[in-house]
ROZA-128898 format. One record per residue (C-alpha): residue number from 1; x, y, z. Coordinates in steps of 0.25 Angstrom, whole numbers. Layout:
BEGIN
(rec NUM; (X; Y; Z));
...
***
This chain:
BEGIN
(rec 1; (489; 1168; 1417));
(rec 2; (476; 1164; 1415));
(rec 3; (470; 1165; 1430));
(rec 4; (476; 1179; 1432));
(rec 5; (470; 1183; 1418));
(rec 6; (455; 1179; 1424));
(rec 7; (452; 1190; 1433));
(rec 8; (437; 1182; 1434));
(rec 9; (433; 1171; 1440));
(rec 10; (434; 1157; 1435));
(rec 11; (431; 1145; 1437));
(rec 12; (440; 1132; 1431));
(rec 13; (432; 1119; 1429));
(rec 14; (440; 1106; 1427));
(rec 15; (432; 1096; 1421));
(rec 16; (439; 1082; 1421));
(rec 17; (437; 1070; 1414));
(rec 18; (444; 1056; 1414));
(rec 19; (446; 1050; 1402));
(rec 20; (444; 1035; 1396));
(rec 21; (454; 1033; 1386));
(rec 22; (448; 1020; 1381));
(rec 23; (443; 1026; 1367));
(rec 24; (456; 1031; 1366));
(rec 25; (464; 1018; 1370));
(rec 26; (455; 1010; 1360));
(rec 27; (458; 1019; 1349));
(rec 28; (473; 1018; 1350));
(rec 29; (472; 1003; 1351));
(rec 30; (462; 1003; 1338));
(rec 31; (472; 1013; 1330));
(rec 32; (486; 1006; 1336));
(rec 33; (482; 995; 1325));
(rec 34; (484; 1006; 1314));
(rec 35; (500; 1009; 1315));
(rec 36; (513; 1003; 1314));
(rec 37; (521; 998; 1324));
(rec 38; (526; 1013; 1329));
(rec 39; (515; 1020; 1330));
(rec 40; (510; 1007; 1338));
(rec 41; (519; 1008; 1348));
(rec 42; (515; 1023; 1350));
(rec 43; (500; 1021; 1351));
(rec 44; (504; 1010; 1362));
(rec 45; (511; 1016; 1370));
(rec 46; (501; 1030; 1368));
(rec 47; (489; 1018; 1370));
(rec 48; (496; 1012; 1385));
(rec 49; (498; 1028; 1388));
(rec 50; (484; 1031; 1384));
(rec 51; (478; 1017; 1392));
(rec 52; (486; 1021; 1405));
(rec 53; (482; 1033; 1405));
(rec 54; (468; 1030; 1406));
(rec 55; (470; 1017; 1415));
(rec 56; (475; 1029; 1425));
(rec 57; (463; 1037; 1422));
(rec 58; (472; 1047; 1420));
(rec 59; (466; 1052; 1406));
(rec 60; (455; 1064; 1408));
(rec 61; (451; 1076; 1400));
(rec 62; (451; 1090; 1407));
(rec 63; (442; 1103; 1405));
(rec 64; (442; 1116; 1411));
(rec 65; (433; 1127; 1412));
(rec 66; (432; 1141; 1416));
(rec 67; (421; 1146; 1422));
(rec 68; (420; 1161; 1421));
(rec 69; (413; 1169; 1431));
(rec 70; (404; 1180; 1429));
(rec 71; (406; 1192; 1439));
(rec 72; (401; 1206; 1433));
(rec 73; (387; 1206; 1441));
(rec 74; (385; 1220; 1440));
(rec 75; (383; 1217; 1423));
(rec 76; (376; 1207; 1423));
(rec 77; (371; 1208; 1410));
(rec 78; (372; 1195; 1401));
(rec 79; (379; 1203; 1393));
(rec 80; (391; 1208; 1400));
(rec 81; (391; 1194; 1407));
(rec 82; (392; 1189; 1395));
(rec 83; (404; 1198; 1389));
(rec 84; (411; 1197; 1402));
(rec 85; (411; 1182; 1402));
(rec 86; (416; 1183; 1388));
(rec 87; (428; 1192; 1392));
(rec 88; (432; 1181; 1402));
(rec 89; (431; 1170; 1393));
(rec 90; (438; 1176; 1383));
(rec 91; (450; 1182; 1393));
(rec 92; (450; 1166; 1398));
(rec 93; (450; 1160; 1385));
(rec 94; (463; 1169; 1380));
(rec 95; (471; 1166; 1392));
(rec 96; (469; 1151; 1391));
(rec 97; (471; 1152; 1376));
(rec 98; (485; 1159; 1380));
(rec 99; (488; 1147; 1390));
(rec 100; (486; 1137; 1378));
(rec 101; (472; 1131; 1382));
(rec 102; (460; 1127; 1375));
(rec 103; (450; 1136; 1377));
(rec 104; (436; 1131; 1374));
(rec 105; (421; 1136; 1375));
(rec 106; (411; 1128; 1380));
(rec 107; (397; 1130; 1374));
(rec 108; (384; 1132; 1383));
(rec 109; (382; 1117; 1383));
(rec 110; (396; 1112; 1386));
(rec 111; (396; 1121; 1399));
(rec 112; (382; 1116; 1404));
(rec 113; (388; 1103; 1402));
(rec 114; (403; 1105; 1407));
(rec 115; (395; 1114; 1420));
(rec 116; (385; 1102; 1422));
(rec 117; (396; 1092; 1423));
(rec 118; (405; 1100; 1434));
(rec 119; (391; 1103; 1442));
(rec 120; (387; 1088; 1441));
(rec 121; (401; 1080; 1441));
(rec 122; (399; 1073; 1454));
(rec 123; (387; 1067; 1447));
(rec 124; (393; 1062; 1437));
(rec 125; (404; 1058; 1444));
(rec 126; (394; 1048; 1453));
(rec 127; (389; 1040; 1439));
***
């Protein structure tokens, strides 16, 4: 429903990230001291779950983004650029809504940062 709805071109941006559950696994240890004996065996068996998860690496964080392309060049007047942008982002952001997502926006500096770290992931993949 959402891809038919986009009569523009996108672009979809997956950003990656594995997690490290230490923090997280030292937390539970620290708090497990602080309830009785059920709730004890709960936060076990949630801290092994928790542990083999990020023994398997499998613990990561995931963010998508939309990149909306501008095509009016016959009004390429800020302006009109701007409003038609808007309209797109607007028509984008109602039909994730719809589809029960979390739509966010992004301020100037989050999207240099989020553009620089796609443009120059192999370099920080080399570290």
């Amino acid at each position: 429903m959402f891809l038919k709805s986009c009569n523009f071109d996108i672009q979809i941006l997956i950003q990656s990230k594995k997690e490290d559950l230490f923090k997280h696994i030292k937390n539970i240890k620290k708090s497990e001291k602080q309830f009785n004996n059920i709730i004890k065996k709960y936060s076990e068996n949630y801290f092994n779950f928790i542990q083999e998860k990020n023994n398997q690496n499998k613990s990561a964080s995931k963010n998508i983004f939309l990149i909306i392309k501008n095509n009016n060049i016959k009004n390429n007047l800020e302006e009109n650029i701007i409003q038609e942008l808007n309209e797109k982002y607007f028509k984008i952001k109602d039909n994730l809504l719809k589809c029960g997502n979390i739509v966010l926006e992004c301020s100037k500096q989050e999207t240099i940062e989020i553009l620089f770290s796609f443009f120059n992931s192999k370099k920080f993949l080399e570290k």
